[in-house]
N, C-alpha and C positions, 0 to 999 in steps of 0.2 A: 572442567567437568567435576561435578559434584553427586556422590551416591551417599547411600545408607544414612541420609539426614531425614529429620522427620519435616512435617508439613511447615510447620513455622520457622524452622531455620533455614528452610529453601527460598520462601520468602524472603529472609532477612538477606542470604546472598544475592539473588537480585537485586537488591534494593540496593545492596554494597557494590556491583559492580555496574550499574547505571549513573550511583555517583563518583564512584573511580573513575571511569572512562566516561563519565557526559555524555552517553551514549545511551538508546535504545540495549536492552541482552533481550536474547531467543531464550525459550526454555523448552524441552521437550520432556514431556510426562505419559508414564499410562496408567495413573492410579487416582483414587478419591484424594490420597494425601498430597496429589499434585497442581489441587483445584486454585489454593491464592496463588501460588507462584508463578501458575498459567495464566491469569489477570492481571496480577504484576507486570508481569512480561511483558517489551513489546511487542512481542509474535509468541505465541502461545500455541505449542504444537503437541498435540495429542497422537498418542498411538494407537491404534486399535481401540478406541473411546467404547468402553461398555454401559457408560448410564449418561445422563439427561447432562447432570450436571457438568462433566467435562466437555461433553460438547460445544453448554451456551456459555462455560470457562475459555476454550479454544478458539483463538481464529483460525488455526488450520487443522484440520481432523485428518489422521492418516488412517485409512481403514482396515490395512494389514499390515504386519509386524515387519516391513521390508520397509530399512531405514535408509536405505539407498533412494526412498522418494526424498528424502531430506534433499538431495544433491539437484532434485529434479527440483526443488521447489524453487531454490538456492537461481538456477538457469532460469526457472519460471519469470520470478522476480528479475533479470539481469535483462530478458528480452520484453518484459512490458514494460517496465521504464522507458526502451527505445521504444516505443510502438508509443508509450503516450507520447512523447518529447514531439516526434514525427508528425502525429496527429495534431497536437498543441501547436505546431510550425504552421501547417494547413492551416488549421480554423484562423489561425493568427492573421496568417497572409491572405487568405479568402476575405476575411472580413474588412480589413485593413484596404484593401483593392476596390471589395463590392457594396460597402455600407455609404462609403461618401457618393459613388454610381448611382445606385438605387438611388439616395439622398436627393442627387439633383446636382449635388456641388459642382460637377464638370457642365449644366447647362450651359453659359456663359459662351464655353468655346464647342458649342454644339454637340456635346456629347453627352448623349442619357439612353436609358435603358427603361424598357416597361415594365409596372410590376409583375407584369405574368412571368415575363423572362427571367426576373429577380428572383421569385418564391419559386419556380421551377429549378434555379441555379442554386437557393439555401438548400432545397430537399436533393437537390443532387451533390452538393459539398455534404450532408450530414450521412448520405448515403456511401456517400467515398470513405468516408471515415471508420462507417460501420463495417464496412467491409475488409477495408484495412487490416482493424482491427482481427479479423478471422481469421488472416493470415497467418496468426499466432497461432492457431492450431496445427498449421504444417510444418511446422519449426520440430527436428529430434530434437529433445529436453535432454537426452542423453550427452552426457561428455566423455572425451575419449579417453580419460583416468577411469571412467565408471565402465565402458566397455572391458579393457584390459586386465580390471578386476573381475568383471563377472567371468571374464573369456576361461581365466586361471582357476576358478573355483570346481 
C-alpha cells in the first residue's frame, strides 16, 4: 500500500509491481490524481467516483466510502469463476452430446433427432444457463472474517 504519492508516481508503482510479480495489481482510488493508475491497473477501483473521468478510468466504481465492498467484490469474483467454469462444462457437454445428434452422425445405427426437438433443446440449454447463472444472486457475498468485524465495531 502506497499513499501521499502524486499521480505519476502511482503509476510508475504499478507498472513496477506488474513487472515484479508478472502479474495483473488492483488499484483503489478516489481522486482525479488516481485517473492513469486506475487504467494502468488491472482492476481499477474507484471510490465514491465524483466526475466522468474516473468512472470511464474505473472498472469497478464503489459508490459509497464503505471499503468493506472491496471484500464483497473480492467473493464476487471467487463465485463467478465457478458459475462460468460450470456453465463452460454444460455448453461443452451439451454440445459435444447434441451437435453430432442433430448432425445426423448417429443415423447409421438408427438414431436421430428432429430439428424442432434440436432448436427447442439449444434454447433450452442456453436458458439453463441463464438461469444458472442468477443463481449468483442468492449467494451472501459476505464472509464470516467481514461479519465478526462488523459485529465488533
Amino acid at each position: 500500500m502506497f499513499g501521499e504519492t502524486d499521480a505519476e508516481n502511482k503509476m510508475v508503482i504499478i507498472k513496477q509491481i506488474k513487472m515484479k510479480v508478472n502479474k495483473e495489481a488492483m488499484m483503489i482510488g478516489d481522486g482525479l490524481n488516481d485517473i492513469l493508475s486506475l487504467q494502468e491497473a488491472g482492476v481499477g477501483i474507484s471510490i465514491n467516483a465524483k466526475s466522468e473521468l474516473n468512472l470511464m478510468a474505473s472498472d469497478v466504481v464503489i459508490l459509497n466510502e464503505n471499503l468493506w465492498k472491496i471484500g464483497y467484490l473480492f467473493n464476487l469474483m471467487k463465485y463467478s469463476r465457478r458459475f462460468i467454469i460450470a456453465n463452460l462444462i454444460w455448453a461443452f457437454a451439451y454440445n459435444i452430446i447434441m451437435a453430432p445428434l442433430a448432425a445426423g452422425v448417429f443415423y447409421s445405427f438408427d438414431i436421430q433427432i428432429s430439428p424442432i426437438v434440436s432448436s427447442a433443446a439449444m434454447s433450452g440449454s442456453s436458458l439453463f444457463v441463464v438461469l444458472f447463472s442468477n443463481f449468483l444472486r442468492c449467494i451472501n457475498l459476505e464472509s464470516r472474517e467481514m461479519k465478526e468485524v462488523m459485529e465488533n465495531i
